[in-house]
C-alpha positions in Angstrom: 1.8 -13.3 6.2 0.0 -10.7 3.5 -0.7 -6.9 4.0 -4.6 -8.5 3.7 -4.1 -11.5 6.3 -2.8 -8.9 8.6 -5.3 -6.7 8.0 -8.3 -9.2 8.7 -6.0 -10.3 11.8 -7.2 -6.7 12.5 -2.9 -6.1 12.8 -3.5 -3.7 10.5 -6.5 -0.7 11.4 -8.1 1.3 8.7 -6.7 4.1 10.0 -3.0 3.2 9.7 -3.9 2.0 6.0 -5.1 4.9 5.1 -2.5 7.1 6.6 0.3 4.7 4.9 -1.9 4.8 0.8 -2.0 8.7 1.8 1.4 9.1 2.6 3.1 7.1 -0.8 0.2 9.0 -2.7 1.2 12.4 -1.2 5.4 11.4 -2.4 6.0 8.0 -4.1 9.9 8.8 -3.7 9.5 9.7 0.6 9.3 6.4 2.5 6.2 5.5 3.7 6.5 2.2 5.8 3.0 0.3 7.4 4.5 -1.4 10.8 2.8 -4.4 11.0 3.8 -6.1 14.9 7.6 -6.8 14.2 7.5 -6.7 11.0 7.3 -3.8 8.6 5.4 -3.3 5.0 7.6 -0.8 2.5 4.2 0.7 0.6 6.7 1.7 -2.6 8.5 -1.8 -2.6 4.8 -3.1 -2.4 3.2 -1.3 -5.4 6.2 -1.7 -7.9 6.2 -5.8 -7.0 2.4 -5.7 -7.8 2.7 -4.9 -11.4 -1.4 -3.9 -12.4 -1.0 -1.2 -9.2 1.9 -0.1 -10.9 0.7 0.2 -13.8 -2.7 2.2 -12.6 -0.5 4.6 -10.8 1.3 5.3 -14.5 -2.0 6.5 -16.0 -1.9 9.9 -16.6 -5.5 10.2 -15.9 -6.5 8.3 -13.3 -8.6 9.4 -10.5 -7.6 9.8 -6.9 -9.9 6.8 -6.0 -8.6 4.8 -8.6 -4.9 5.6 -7.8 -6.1 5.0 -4.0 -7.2 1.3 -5.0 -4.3 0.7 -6.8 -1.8 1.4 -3.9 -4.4 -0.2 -1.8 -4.4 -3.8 -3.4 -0.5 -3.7 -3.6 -0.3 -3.3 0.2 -2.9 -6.0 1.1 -1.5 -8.2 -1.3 2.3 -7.7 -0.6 4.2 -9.8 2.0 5.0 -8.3 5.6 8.7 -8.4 6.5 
């Protein structure tokens, strides 16, 4: 299962999302973990395996919305452990 079929299972509430993006955006190097059931999504682990989110997060410029997206698409795209 993905970060996004969880999400649409509604495993996953907008709320928690949000909280998780905020928390990696806030300190990429503090753990910041989604619980997904009995599994478990690690947000870092999730944006450096998705290599365009990783990338967007290295531009020096980006905007908050744009660094938002990024971690965003990592987590729904990243596998649940």
């Amino acid at each position: 299962m993905t970060g996004g079929e969880a999400y649409r299972a509604k495993l996953i509430t907008d709320d928690g999302l949000d909280a998780a993006i905020s928390a990696y955006l806030a300190d990429p190097s503090a753990p910041a973990v989604l619980e997904i059931n009995k599994g478990s999504l690690d947000i870092a682990a999730a944006v450096l395996a998705h290599q365009l989110s990783a990338e967007e997060l290295a531009v020096v410029d980006a905007t908050p919305a744009r660094r938002r997206n990024a971690v965003r698409t990592a987590v729904l795209l990243a596998p649940v452990a």
